[in-house]
KEZA-718414 format. One record per residue: residue number from 1; x, y, z of N, C-alpha, C in turn. Coordinates in Angstrom, 3 decimals, decimal comma. Example, Ala and Ser with C-alpha at 12.3 -4.5 7.8 and 13.67 -1.06 7.14 Angstrom:
<sites>
> num n_x n_y n_z ca_x ca_y ca_z c_x c_y c_z
> 1 13,190 -5,690 7,800 12,300 -4,500 7,800 13,200 -3,300 7,800
> 2 12,850 -2,250 7,080 13,670 -1,060 7,140 12,900 0,030 7,870
</sites>
This chain:
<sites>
> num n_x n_y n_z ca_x ca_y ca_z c_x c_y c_z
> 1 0,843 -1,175 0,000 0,000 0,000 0,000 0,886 1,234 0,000
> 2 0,802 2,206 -1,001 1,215 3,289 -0,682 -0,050 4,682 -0,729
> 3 0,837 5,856 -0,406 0,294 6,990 0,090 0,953 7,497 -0,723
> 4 0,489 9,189 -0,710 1,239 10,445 -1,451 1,717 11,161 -0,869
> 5 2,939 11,776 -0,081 3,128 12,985 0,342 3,829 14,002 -0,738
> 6 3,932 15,388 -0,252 4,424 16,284 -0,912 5,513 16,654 -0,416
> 7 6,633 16,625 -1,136 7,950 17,177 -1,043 8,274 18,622 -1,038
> 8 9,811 18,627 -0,644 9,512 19,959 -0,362 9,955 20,730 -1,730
> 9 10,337 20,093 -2,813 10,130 20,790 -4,007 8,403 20,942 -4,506
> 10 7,805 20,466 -3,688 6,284 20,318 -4,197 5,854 19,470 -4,941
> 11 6,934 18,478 -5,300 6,617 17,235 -6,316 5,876 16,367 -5,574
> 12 5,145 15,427 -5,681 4,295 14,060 -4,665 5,175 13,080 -5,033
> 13 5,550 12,521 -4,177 6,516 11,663 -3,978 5,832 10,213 -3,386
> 14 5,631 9,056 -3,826 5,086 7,566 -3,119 5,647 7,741 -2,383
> 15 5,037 7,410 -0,998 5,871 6,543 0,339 4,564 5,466 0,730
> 16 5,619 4,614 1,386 5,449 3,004 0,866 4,858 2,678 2,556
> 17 3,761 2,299 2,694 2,369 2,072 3,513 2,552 0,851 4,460
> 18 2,422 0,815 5,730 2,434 -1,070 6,339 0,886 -0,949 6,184
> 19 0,556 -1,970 6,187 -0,923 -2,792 6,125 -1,188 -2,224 7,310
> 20 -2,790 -1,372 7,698 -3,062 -0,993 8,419 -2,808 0,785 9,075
> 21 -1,829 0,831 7,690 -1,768 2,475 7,811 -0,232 2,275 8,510
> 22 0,344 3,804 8,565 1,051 4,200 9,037 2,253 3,814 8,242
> 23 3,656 4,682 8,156 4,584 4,375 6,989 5,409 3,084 7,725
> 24 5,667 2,724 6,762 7,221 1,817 7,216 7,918 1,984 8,656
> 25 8,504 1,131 9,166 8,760 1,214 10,401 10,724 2,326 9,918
> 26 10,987 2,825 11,225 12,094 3,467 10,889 13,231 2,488 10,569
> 27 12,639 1,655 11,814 13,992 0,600 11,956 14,513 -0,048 10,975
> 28 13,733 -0,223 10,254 13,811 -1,144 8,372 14,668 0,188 7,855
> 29 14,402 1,250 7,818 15,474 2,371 6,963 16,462 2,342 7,427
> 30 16,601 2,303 8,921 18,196 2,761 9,738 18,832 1,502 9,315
> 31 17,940 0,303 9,437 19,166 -0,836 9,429 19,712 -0,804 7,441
> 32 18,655 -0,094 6,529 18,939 -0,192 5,320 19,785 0,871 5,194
> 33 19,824 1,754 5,626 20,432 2,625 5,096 22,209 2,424 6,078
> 34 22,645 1,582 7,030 23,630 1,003 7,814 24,561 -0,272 6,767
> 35 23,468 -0,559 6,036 23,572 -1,836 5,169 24,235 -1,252 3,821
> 36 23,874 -0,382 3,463 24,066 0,173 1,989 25,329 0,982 2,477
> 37 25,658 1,428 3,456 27,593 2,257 3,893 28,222 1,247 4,032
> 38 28,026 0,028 4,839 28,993 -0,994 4,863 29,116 -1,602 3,552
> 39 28,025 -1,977 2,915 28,369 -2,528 1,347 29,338 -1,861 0,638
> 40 28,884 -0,611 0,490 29,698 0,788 -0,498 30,917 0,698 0,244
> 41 31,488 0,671 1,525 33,264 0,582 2,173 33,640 -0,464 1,436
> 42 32,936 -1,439 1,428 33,213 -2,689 1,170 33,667 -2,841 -0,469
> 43 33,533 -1,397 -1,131 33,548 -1,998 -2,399 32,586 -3,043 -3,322
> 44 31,530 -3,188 -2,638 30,387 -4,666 -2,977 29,257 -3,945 -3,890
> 45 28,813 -4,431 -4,648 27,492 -3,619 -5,724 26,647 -4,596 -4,513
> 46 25,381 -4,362 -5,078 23,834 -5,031 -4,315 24,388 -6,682 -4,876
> 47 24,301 -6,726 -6,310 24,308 -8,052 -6,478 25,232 -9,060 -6,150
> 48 26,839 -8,485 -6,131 27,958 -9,044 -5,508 27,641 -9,504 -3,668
> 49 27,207 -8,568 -3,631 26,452 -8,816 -2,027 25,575 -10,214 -1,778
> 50 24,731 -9,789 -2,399 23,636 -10,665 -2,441 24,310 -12,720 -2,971
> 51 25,105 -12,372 -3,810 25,677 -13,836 -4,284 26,443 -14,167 -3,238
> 52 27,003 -12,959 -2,653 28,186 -13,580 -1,477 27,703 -14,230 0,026
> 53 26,360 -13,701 0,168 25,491 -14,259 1,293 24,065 -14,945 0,905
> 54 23,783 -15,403 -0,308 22,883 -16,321 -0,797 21,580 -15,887 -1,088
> 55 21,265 -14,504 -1,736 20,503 -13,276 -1,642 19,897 -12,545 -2,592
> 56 19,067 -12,279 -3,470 19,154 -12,160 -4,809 18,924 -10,427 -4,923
> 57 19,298 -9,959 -5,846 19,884 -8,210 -5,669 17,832 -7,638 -5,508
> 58 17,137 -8,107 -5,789 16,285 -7,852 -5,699 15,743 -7,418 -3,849
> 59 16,311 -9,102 -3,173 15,934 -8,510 -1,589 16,891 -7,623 -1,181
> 60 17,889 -7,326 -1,553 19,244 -6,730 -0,726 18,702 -5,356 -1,322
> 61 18,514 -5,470 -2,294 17,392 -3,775 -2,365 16,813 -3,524 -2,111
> 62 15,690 -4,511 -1,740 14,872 -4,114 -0,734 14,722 -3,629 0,753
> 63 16,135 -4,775 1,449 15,950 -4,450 2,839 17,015 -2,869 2,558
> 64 17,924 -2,912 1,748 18,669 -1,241 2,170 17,622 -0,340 1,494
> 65 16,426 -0,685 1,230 15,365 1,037 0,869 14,176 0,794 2,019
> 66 14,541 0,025 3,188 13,505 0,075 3,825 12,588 -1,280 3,620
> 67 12,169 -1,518 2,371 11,195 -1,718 2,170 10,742 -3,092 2,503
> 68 11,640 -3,761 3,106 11,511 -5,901 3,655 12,352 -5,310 4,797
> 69 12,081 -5,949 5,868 12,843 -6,426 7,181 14,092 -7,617 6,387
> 70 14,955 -7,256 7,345 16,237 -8,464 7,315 15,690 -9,385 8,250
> 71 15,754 -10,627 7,469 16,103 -11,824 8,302 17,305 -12,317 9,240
> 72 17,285 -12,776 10,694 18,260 -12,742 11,337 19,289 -13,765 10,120
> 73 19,203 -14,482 9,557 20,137 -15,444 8,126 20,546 -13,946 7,814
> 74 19,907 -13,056 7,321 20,688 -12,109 6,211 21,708 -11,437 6,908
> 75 21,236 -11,526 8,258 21,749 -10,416 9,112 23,302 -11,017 9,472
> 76 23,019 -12,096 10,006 24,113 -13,150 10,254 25,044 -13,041 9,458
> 77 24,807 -13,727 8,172 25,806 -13,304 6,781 26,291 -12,319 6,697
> 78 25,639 -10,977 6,541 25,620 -9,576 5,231 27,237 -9,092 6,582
> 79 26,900 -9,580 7,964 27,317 -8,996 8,846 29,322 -9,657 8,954
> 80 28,790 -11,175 8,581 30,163 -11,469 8,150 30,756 -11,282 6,969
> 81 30,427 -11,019 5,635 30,643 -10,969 4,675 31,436 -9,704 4,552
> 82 30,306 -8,353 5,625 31,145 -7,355 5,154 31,965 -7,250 6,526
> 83 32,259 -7,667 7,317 33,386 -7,660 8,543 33,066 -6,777 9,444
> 84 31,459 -6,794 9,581 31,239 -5,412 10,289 30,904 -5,731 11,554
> 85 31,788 -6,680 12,418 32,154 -6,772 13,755 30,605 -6,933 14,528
> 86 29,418 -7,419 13,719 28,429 -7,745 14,683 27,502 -6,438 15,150
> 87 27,878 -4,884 13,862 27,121 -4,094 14,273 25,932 -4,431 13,773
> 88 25,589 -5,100 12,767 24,484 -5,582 11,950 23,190 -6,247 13,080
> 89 24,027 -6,927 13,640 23,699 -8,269 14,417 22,349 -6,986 15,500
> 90 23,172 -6,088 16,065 23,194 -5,359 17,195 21,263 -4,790 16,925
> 91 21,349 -4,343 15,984 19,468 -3,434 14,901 18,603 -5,152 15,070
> 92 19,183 -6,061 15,260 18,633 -7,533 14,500 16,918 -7,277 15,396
> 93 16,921 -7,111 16,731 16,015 -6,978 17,461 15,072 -6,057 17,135
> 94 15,667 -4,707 16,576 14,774 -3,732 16,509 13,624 -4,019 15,415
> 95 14,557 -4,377 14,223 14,397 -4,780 13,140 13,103 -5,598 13,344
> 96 13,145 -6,688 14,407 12,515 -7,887 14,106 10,773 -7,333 15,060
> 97 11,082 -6,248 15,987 10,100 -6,261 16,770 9,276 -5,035 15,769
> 98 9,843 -4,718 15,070 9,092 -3,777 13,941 8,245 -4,594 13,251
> 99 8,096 -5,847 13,622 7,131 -6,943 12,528 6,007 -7,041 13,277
> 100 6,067 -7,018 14,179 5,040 -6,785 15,164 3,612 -6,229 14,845
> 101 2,508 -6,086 15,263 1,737 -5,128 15,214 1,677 -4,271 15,989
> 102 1,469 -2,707 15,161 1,804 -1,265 15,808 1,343 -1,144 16,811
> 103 0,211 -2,047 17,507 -0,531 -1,200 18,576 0,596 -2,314 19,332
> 104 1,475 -3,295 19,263 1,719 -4,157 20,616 3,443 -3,472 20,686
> 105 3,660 -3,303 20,140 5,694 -2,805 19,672 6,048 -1,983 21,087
> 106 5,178 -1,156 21,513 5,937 -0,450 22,995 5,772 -1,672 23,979
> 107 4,617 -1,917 24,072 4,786 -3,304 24,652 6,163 -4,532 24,970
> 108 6,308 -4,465 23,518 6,837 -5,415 23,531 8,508 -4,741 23,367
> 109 8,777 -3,944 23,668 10,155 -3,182 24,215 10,686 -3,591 25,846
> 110 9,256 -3,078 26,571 9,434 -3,379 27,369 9,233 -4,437 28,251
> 111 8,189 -5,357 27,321 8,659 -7,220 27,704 10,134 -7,405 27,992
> 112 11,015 -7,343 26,867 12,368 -7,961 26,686 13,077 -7,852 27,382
> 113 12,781 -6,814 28,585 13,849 -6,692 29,920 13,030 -6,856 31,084
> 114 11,929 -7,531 31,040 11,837 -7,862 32,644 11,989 -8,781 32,990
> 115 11,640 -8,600 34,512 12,367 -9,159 35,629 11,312 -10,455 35,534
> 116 10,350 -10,475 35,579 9,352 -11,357 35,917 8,173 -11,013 34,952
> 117 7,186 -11,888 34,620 6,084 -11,600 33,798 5,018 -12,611 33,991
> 118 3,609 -12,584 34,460 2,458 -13,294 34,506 1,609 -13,091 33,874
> 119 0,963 -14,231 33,183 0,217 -13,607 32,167 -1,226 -14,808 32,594
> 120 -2,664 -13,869 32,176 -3,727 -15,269 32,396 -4,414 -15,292 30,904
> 121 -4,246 -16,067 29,870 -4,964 -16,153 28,652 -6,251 -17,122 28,393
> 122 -7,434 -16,748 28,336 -8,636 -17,379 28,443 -9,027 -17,988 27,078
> 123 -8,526 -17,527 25,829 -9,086 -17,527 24,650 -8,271 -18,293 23,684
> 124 -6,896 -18,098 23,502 -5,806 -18,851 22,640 -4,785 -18,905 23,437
> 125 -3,404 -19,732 23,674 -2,462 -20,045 23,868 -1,535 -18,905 23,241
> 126 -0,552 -18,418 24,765 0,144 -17,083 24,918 1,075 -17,432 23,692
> 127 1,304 -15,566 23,212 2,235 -15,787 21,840 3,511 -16,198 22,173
> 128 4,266 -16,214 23,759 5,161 -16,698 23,799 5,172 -17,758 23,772
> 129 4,130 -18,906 23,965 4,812 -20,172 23,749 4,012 -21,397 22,798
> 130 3,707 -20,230 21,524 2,883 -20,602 20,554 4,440 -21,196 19,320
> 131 3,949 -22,257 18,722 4,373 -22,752 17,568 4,362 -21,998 16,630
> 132 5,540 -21,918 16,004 5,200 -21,047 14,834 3,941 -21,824 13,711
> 133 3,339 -23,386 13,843 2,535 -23,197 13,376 1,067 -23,295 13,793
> 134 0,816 -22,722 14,865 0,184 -21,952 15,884 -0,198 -20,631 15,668
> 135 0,849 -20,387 15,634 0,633 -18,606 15,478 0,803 -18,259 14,178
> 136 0,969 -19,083 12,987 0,476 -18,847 11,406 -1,027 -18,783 11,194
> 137 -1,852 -19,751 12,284 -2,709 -20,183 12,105 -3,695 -18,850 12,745
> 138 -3,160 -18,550 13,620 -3,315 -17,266 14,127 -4,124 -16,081 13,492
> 139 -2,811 -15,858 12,903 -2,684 -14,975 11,659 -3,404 -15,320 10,451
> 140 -3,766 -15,995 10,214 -4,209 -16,468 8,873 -5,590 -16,072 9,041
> 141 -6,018 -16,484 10,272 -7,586 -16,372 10,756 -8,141 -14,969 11,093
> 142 -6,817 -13,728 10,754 -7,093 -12,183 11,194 -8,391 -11,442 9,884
> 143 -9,193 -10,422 10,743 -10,017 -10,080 10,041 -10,018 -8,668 10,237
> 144 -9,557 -7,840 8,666 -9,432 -8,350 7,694 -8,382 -9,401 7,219
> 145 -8,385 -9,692 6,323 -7,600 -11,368 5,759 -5,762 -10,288 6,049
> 146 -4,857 -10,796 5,974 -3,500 -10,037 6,087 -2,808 -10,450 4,967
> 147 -2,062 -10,416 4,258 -1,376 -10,709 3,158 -0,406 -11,785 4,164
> 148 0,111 -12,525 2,712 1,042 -13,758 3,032 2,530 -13,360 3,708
> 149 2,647 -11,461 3,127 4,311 -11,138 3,389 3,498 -10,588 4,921
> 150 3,055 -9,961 5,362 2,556 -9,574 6,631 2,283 -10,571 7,631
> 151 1,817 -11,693 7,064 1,332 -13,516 8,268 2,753 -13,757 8,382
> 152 3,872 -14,072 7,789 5,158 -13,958 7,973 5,977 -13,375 8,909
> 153 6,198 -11,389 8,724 6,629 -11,163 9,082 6,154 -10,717 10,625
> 154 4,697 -11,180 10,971 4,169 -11,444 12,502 4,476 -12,278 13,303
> 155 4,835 -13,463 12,222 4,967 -14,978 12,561 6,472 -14,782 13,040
> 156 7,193 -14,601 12,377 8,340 -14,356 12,816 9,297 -13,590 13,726
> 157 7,985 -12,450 14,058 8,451 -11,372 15,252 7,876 -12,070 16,519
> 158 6,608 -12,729 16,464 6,300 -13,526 17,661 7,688 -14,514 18,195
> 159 7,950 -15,389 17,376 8,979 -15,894 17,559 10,287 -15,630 18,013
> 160 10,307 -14,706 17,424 11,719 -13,416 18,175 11,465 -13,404 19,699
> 161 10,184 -13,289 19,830 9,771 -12,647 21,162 10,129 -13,992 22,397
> 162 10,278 -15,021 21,524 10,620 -15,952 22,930 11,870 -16,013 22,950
> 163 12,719 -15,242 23,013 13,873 -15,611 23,522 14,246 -15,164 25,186
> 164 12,519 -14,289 25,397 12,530 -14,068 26,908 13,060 -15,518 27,521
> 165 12,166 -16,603 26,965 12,239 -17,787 27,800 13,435 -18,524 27,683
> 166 14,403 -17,974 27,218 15,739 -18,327 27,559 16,982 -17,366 27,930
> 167 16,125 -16,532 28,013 16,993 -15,215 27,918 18,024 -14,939 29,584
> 168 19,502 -14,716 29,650 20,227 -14,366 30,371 20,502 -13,037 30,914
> 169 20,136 -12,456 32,196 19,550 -13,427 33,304 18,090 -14,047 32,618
> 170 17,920 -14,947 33,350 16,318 -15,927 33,190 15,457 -14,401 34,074
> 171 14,154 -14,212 33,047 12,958 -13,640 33,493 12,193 -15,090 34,421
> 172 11,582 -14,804 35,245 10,521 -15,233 36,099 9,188 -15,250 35,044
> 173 9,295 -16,088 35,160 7,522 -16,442 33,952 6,577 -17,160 34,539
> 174 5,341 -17,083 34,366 4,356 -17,687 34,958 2,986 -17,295 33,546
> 175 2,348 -18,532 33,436 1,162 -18,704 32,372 0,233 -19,459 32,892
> 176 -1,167 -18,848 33,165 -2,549 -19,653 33,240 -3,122 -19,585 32,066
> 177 -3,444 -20,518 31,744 -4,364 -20,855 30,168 -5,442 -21,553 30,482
> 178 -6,358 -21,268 30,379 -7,682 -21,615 30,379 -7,668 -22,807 29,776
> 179 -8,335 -24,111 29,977 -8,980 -25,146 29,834 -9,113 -25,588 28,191
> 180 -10,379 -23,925 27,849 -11,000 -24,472 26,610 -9,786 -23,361 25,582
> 181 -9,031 -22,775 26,002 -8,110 -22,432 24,911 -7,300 -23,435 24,814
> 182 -6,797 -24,268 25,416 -5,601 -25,769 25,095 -6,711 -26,441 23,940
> 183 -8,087 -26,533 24,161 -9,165 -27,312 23,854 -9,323 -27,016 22,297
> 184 -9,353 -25,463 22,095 -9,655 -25,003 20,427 -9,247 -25,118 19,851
> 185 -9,698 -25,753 18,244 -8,862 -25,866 17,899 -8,266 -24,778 16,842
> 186 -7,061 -24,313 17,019 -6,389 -23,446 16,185 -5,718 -24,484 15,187
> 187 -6,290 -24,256 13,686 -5,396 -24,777 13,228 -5,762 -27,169 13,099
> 188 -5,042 -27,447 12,244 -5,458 -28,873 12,466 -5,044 -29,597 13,790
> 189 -5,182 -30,811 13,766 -4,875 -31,918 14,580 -3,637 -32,059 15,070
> 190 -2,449 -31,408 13,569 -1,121 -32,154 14,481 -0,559 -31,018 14,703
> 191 -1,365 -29,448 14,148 -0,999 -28,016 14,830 -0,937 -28,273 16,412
> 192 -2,146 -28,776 16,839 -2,486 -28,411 17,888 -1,568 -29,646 18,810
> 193 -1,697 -30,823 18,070 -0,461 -32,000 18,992 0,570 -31,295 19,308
> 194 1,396 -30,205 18,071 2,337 -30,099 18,098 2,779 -28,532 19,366
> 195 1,439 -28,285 19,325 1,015 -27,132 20,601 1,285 -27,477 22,013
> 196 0,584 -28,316 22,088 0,142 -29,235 23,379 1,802 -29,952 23,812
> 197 2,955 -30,631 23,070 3,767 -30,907 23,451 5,129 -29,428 24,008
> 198 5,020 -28,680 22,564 5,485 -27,095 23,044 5,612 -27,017 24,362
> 199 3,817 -26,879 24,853 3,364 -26,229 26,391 4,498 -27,507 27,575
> 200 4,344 -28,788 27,412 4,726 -29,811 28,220 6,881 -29,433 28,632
> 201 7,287 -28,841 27,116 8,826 -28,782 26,890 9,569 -27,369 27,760
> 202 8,064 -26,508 27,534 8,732 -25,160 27,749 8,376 -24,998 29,652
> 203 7,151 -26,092 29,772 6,413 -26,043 31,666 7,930 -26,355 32,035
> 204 8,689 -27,501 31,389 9,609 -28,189 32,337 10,799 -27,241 32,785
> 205 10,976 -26,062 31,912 12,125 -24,876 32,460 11,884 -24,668 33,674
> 206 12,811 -24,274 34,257 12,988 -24,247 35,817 12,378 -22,890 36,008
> 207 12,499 -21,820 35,110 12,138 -20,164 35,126 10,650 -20,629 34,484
> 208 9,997 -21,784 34,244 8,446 -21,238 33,463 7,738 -21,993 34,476
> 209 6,456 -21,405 34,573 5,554 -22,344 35,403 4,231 -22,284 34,203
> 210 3,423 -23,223 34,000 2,596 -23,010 33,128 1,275 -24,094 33,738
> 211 0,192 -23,518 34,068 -0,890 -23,844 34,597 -2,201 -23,900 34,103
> 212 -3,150 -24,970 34,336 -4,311 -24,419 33,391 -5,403 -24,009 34,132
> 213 -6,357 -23,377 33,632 -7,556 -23,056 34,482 -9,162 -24,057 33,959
> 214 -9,009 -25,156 34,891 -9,856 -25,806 34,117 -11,648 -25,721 33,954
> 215 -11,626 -26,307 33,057 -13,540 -26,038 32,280 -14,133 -25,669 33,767
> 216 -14,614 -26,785 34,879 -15,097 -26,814 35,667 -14,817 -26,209 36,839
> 217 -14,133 -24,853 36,503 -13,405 -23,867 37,675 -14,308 -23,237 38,175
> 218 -15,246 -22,751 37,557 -16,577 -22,040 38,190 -15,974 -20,454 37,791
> 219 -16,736 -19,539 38,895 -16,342 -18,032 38,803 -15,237 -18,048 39,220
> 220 -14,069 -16,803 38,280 -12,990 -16,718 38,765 -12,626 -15,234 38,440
> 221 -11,730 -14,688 38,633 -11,128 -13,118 38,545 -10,806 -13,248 36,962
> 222 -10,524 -14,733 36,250 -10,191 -13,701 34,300 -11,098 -13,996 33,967
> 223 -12,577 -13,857 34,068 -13,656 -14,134 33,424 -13,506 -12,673 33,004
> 224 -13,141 -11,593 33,259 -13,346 -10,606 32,850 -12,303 -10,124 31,683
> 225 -11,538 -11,383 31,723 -10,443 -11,072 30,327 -8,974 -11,290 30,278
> 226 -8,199 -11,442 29,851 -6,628 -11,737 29,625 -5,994 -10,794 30,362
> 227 -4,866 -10,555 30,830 -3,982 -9,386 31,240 -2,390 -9,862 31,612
> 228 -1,289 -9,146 31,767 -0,316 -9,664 31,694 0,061 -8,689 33,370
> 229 0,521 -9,544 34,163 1,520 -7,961 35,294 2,577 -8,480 35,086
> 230 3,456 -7,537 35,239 5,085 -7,717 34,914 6,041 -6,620 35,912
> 231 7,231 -7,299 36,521 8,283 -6,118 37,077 9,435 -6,263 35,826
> 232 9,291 -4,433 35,915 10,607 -4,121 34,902 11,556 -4,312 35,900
> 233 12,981 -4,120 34,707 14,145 -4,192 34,829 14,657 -3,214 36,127
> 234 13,859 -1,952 36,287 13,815 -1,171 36,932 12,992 -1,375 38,274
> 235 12,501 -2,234 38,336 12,193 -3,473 39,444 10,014 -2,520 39,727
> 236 10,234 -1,872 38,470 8,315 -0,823 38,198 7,497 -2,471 38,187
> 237 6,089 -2,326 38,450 5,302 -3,022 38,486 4,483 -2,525 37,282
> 238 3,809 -2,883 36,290 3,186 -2,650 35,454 2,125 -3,929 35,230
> 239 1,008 -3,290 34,022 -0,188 -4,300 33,719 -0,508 -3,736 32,504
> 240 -0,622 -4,996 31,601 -1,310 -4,295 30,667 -2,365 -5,678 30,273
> 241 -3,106 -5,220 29,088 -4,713 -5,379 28,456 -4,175 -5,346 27,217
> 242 -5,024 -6,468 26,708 -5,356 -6,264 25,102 -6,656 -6,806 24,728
> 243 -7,329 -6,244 23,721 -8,728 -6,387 23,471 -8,655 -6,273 21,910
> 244 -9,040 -6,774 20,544 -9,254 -6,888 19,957 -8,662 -5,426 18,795
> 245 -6,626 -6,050 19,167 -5,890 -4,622 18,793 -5,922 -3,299 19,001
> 246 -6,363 -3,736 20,882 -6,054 -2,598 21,521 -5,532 -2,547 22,004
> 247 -4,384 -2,103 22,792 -3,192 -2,676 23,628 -2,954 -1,391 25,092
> 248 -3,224 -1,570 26,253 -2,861 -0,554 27,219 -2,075 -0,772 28,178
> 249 -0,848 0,007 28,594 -0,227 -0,479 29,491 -0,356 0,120 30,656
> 250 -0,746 -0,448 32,080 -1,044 0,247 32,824 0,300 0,511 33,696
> 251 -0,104 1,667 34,412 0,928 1,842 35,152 0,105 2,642 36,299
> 252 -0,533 2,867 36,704 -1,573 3,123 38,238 -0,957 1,834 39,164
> 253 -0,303 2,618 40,200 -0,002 1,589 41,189 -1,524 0,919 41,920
> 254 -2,268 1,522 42,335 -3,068 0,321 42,499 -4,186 -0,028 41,484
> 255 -4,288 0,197 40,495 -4,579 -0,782 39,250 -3,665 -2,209 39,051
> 256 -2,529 -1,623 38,893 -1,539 -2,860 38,816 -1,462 -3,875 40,064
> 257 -1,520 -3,446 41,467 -1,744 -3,929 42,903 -3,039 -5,301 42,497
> 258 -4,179 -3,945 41,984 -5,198 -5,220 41,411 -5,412 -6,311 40,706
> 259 -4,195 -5,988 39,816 -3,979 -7,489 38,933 -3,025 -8,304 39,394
> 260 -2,437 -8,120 40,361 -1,715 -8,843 40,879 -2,466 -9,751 42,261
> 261 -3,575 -8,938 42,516 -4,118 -9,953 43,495 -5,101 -10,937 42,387
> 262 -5,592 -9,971 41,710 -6,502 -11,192 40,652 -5,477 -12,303 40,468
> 263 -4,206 -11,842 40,081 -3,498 -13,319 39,491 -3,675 -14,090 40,382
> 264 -2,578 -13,689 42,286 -2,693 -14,576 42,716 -3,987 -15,275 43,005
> 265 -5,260 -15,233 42,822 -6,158 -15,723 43,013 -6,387 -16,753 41,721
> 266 -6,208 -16,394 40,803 -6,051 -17,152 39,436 -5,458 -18,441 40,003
> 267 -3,631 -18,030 40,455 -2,968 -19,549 40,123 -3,236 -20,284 41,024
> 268 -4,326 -19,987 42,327 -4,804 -20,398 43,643 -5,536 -21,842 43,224
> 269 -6,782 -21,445 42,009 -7,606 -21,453 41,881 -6,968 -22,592 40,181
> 270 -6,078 -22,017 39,833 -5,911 -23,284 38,364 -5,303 -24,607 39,051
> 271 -4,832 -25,728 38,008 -4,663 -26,954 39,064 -2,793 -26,432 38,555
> 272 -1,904 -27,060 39,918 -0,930 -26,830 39,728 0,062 -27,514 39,042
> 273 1,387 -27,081 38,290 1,733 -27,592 37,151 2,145 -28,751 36,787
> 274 2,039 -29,872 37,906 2,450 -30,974 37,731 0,693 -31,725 36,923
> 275 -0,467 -31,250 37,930 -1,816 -31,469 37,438 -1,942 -30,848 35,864
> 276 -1,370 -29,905 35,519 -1,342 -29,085 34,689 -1,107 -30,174 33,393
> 277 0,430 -30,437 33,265 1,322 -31,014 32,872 0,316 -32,493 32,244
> 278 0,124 -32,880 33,450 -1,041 -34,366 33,390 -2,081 -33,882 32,154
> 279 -3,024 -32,923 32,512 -4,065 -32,705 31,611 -3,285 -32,512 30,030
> 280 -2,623 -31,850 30,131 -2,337 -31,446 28,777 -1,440 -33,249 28,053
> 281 -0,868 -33,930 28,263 -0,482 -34,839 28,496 -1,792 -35,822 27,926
> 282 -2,597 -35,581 28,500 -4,116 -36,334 28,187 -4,473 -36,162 26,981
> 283 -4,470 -34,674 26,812 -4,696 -34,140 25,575 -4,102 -34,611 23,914
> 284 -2,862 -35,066 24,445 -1,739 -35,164 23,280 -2,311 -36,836 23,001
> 285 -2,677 -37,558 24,181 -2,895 -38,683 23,759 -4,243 -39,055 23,245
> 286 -5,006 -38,281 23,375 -6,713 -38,171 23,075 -6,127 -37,849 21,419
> 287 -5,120 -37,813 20,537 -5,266 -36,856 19,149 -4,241 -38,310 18,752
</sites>
């Protein structure tokens, strides 16, 4: 999708649209336009580039005008090829959380450095510890429909996003998932097998606890909806909401106080992760 603006010679000039409005992310220019000085030191045209890291002059023009995200592969390469000591490497994050959708990206800045994070999801299985073909399936099912280069480059920023769960120091993680979201099915039979074992690989980390809230729980505090509380790096308490690509982060100390007693009442109230572990376990063998 593009737009028209006017230059300042007064000519209209295309600039080039993300799905959903708003221009191109910056981060795609800074890292293109970082990409196209190291090439040019380098003595390298686009296409010499592109053959030397497995690339065809078509994408390597693309990612230095902005216009495609680098793949951490391109990044990896372009970064040894031209000897540029891993500054490449350094944007790889920014780059990747720009794939994101616009309303979740501050969000998800300040995911990547905390200390701890709880989350209660009633409806689908959290994007951190979704399959990538999980969270294609995801995407595929967005309304309006998303193009194939956009289901991609979501798919692939979700994915970025778990490296919380291994990430040094280890964040403190904790996940309640509702019953009938393990239950839905996203996606076919061996999507969802292949879901259900995910949840069993990632419970067993010593930093994840992952719990369910089952069918027959009765009234509980997330009937009223999903929410995440989290301590930053800065040891802040925060909460945020999302509703149907709306995204808010709270920061009212006792708003946030409040979701933190809802949780603990949540994981009081789900069965604990060894019961957890069992059900889902059931699940894999019921398919």
């Amino acid at each position: 999708m593009s737009t028209v603006r006017e230059t300042r010679s007064g000519r209209a000039a295309k600039v080039k649209k993300e799905e959903g409005g708003g221009d191109l992310p910056g981060a795609w220019a800074a890292y293109g336009r970082l990409l196209q000085h190291l090439r040019k030191g380098a003595g390298l045209t686009q296409q010499q580039l592109g053959e030397a890291i497995g690339y065809s002059l078509e994408q390597v023009a693309s990612v230095e005008q902005g216009r495609r995200p680098a793949k951490a592969a391109f990044t990896q390469a372009a970064d040894r090829v031209l000897e540029a000591g891993g500054i490449l490497e350094v944007l790889q994050d920014e780059v990747d959380r720009a794939k994101l959708p616009r309303f979740f990206r501050n969000f998800a800045v300040i995911e990547a450095e905390v200390v701890s994070r709880f989350s209660f999801d009633p409806l689908l299985v959290p994007g951190l510890l979704q399959t990538e073909a999980y969270a294609r399936a995801v995407f595929a099912g967005h309304c309006p429909p998303l193009s194939a280069e956009i289901i991609d480059q979501h798919t692939e920023a979700r994915l970025s996003r778990q490296k919380l769960l291994t990430r040094v120091p280890l964040a403190e993680l904790s996940f309640i998932v509702s019953e009938e979201a393990l239950r839905n099915p996203v996606g076919d039979a061996e999507v969802m097998r292949g879901q259900w074992q995910r949840l069993l690989e990632i419970g067993a980390s010593r930093n994840v606890e992952v719990q369910v809230m089952p069918v027959a729980s009765g009234f509980h505090p997330g009937l009223n909806g999903p929410f995440v509380v989290l301590e930053t790096s800065e040891h802040q308490h925060l909460g945020y909401i999302e509703s149907q690509e709306v995204g808010c982060v709270i920061r009212e100390p006792a708003e946030v106080s409040a979701f933190g007693l809802r949780y603990g009442k949540l994981r009081s109230q789900a069965l604990n992760c060894a019961e957890s572990a069992r059900l889902i376990e059931r699940l894999v063998g019921e398919t």
